[in-house]
Structure formats: C-alpha cells, structure tokens
N, C-alpha and C positions, 0 to 999 in steps of 0.2 A: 504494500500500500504506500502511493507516495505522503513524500509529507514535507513539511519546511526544514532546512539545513539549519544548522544554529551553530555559532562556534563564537571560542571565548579561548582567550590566550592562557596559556599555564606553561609559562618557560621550563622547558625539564634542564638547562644548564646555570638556573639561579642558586645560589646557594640553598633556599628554602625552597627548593623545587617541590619537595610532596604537599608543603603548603599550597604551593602557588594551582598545581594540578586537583587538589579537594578541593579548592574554592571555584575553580574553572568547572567543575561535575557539579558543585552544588546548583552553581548557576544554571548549566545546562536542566539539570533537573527540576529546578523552582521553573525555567521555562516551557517546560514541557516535552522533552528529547527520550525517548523511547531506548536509546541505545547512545553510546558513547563512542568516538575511534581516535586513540589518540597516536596522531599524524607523522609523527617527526621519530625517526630511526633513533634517536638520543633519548625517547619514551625509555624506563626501565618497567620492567614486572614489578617491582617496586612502587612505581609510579600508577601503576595500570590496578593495585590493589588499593592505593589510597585514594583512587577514583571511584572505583565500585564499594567502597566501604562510604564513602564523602557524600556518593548518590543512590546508592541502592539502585546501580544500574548496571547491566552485561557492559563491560567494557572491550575492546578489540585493539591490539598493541599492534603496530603497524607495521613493526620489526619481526614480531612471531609470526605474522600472516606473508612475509615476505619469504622466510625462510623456508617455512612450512609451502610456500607454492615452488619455493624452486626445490626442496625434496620432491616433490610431486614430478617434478619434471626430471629430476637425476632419475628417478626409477620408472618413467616411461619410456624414457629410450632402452631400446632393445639392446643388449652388447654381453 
C-alpha cells in the first residue's frame, strides 16, 4: 500500500549518535511511519536497535540488506 515518505536526520557519525537516531524514530513515529530504513552504510545494529526500541517500529539497516543481497547473488551464480 503506498503511503507518504517521511525522513528526519539522525547523524550515525555524531558522537551521540544513538541519541540523535531514537529521536529521529520517535519523530518518525509521532508522524505516522509504519516502518523505518535507516539509509547511510555508517547505520550500526546498534543504531538500528535504538530505533526500534525509541519507536516501537520494524527497523531495516541498509548495510545488512546490502550484504545480505549480494550473498544472494554470490550463490546464484552457478561455479
């Protein structure tokens, strides 16, 4: 189902990065955001858990979904 994009900044290389990332989820969640992805390969799992604990939302690291598709592709090719 489509729906309206919403994004909100949460530096992952500030010193208080897992602050700056729960406040960026709460927001998104006070507005309405159904799911969360946070963007920037410098996200940690670390990061990715004080979102979804900050919104009570599925969060998606954008760095494990990168890797996770290129294993997808090391083991497609046939060799």
């Amino acid at each position: 189902m489509p729906g309206t994009v919403r994004a909100a900044p949460g530096n992952p290389y500030a010193d208080d990065a897992l602050a700056h990332v729960a406040e960026a989820a709460r927001e998104l969640a006070r507005g309405g955001s159904r799911w969360l992805v946070l963007d920037c390969i410098g996200y940690t799992e670390a990061m990715r858990r004080a979102a979804a604990a900050a919104s009570g939302l599925p969060v998606l690291l954008s760095r494990t979904l990168a890797v996770r598709l290129a294993t997808e592709v090391a083991c497609a090719v046939p060799g």
